[in-house]
Each structure stands twice: as C-alpha cells, then as structure tokens.
Steps between C-alpha positions, in 0.01 A plus 500: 500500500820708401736669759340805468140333604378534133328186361595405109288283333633161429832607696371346847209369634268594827316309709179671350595394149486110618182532666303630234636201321232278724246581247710388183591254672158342496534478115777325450352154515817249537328299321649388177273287174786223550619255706572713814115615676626723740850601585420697823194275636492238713304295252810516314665232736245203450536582099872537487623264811303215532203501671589751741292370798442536859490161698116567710406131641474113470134413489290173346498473141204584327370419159621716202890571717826437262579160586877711509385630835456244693779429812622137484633532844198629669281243270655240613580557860104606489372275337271689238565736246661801619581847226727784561294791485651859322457852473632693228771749619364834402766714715813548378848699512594737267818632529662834333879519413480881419837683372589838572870524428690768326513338196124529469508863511489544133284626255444597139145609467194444721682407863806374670543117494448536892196669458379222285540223716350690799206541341449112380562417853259704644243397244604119564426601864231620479332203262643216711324625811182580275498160425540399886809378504792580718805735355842567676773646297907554512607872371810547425769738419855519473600508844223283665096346522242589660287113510110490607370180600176374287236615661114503421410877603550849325736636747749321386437580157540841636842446624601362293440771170649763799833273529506528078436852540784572752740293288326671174613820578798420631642466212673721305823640368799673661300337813842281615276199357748210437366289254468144641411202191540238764196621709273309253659162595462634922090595417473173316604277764359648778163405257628170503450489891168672458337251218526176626224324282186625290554859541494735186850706497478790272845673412501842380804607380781584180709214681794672436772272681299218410752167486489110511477519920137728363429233256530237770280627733257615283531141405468359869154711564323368205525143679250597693376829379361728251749729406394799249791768424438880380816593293500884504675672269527811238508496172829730479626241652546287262432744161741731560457771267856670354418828571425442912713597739479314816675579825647166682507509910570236766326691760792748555697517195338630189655506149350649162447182256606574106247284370533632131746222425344172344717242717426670835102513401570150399660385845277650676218357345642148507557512857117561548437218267738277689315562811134498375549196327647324811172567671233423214714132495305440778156490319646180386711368747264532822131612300528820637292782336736818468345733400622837376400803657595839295543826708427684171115359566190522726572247755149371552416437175821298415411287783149423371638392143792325631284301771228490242683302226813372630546105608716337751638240272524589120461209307693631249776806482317711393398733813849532592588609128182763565630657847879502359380749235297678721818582702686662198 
C-alpha cells in the first residue's frame, strides 16, 4: 500500500494478492523434462541425494532382498541372514531465502523487483505444502529477518506471506531506508544453520551485494543440499535506454541520474553484468539452477517454463548462455 492507504498495482503487494496465488500455484509443476524430477518435493531427495532413506528395522532376510542390505554385524553375531530394512523419505524441508531490500524496489514495467519475488515465494509456498512437504522461510530486508521454522501446516505459510507483506510495504523511498548489500550474506547464513542436509533452499533475490563469502556458502549448502536461486531483476537494468532518466537513492539521499551519456549507460550496465554473471558462475561451479526471474513478466508463468525446461547440471554451456541473454 502507499502512505496515503492507496494500493498501486505492481508497487506493493497484500496479503490477499499472495493468497490467491494458492491456486496458480497448483500449476506450476516443479517438475522439469531433465535431470532434476522435482525441485520442491520430497521425492526430489532420493533422486538427487542418494537414496534418501529412513532407517525402519533389522528383520530376517527374505528371498528377492539386495544382497547390499544385509547387516554383517547382526548376521554374524545372529547367526542367519539379517537385512536392513528402508523407507523412502517422503518429508522434507524446504526452505525460502526471500529478499525484500531497498534495492529491490525497482521497476520498469509490470512490478517492482520486490513485488516479484514476493509473489514466487508465496507461490513456492504454497506448492511445497501442496505437495506435503514442510516450508519455513528467512525474509529479509535491509535492517533485519524475520526466519520461520519448516513446518508442515498452512499457518505458517500464512505467516510467513504476512512477514513478506510487512517488509513488502515497508519499503519505499524518502522512508529513512538505508540500503544494506551485506544483509544477503546475514539471510544466507542464518540458512546455513537452517539446512543442515537434504533440504531444498530456494533463494529469491537480485543478490545485489553478492561476493566470494556468497559464493562460499552457496557453495557449502550444496554439500548437502539442493540449492535453486531466483535472480530477479529488470530489464532497465541492464538495457538502459539513452533517453531515461533515472533517479539514484540510498534510502535517504536521492540524486537525478543523466543517463543520456554513453559511458555512464555503459558503467552502469557493466556493473549489473559484473554482478549477474558472478551468480550464474554458480550453474557451473556448484550445479545450481539460477534461474532468471523478470519483473517486467507474469510471475507464475515464468516459473512454469523455467521449472518446466531448465536442468540442474547443463551438460553443456549452453543454458547459462540462454538465461544471460534473457537478463539483457
């Protein structure tokens, strides 16, 4: 909403907005035609981890068990053939890294960058308790997080679109907002604490501040996760056009931006590259999917052709050739 109570479309986001995202949510199917089967289930673990089992018991062995099963220790101390018996691990964690800083209030066309991201959280919500899994979530702005822990139920869903919400609309300018890069880095390791092993982290943000201690802990949680990242941005951003005029603020200060000159389109621009390209190295450092996520587009359907056609691991370069040029 806007100071005077007035909601703008695409400005800021309401708590109604993300809940009649419940029912798009449904169609976006996380399930990409490549390697990855699900990215938000917890069939996604035994595919992507291992196995992904749950010890259950020790019993006899029976004809037709993998010979792999079988407990040497309790064989022999038994006597007869003993198997380790195991259930697949259908529960599992999903956790949201969900940005709301002040750099991610701004937009060209359809919505603020902030507006973007809310609404592929909520929809992410929404799908990974669909799907029965559990969902927590760390929102964050510039001057702190709000964390959920995962939980299985739709409450917490609920509180956790209302804390994206409050920080949502918190944002704006002339607001004493001091812009804060290093809050990315603070969300991201608090995530660390929160996905231990086998969860499915999904980061949502432009990762502006993004530097090597980000590129070592995203590092660090795909040990023993699956880590997706949502790169929001806006095409402005990084085709500046030389007739725009573009107004430059930390929060307090504001200044009026003379982007008619070729070298300060140019710097600009390169200093979005710099930082985009930092993040899609990690496709093929780590495997992990970033996908780009355009405020000047429907949310919901991005999300079902991203999720729909992109792969963890490109063989080959060319994905990460595809979502550069989808970022100019």
């Amino acid at each position: 909403m806007t100071d005077a109570g007035v909601k703008v479309q695409g400005v800021y986001i309401d708590l109604d907005d993300l809940l009649a995202l419940e029912h798009r949510g449904r169609r976006v199917s996380f399930l990409p035609r490549q390697p990855v089967h699900s990215l938000l289930s917890g069939r996604f673990a035994s595919r992507m981890r291992g196995r992904g089992l749950n010890f259950e018991e020790i019993r006899d062995y029976r004809p037709g068990d993998d010979v792999r099963s079988i407990d040497w220790k309790v064989t022999a101390r038994l006597q007869s053939p003993h198997v380790r018996v195991f259930n697949e691990e259908r529960d599992r964690q999903a956790l949201l890294v969900v940005d709301q800083r002040l750099a991610m209030f701004f937009g060209s066309r359809m919505a603020m960058k902030s507006v973007t991201a809310a609404e592929a959280a909520a929809i992410a919500a929404w799908r990974i308790l669909g799907v029965g899994d559990r969902v927590g979530a760390i929102v964050f702005d510039d001057s702190g997080l709000a964390e959920f822990r995962a939980r299985r139920s739709r409450a917490t869903v609920l509180q956790i679109l209302s804390a994206i919400v409050a920080k949502n609309n918190a944002l704006g300018v002339g607001r004493g907002i001091v812009a804060a890069p290093s809050m990315l880095n603070k969300a991201l390791k608090q995530a660390q604490r929160r996905a231990l092993h086998d969860a499915a982290v999904v980061v949502i943000s432009d990762f502006d501040g993004a530097d090597d201690e980000t590129r070592t802990m995203i590092g660090a949680m795909t040990r023993h996760n699956d880590v997706v990242a949502l790169l929001v941005h806006d095409p402005l951003q990084s085709d500046i056009p030389a007739s725009a005029s573009m107004s430059v603020t930390d929060g307090e200060l504001q200044i009026q931006l003379d982007v008619g000159r070729a070298s300060i389109r140019k710097r600009l621009s390169e200093a979005v590259q710099e930082r985009v390209q930092h993040v899609l190295a990690w496709t093929h450092e780590f495997g992990v999917p970033v996908l780009p996520l355009s405020a000047a587009e429907d949310t919901a359907a991005q999300l079902r052709r991203l999720f729909g056609a992109q792969s963890a691991r490109p063989a080959q370069g060319g994905s990460h050739h595809r979502m550069e040029a989808s970022l100019g």
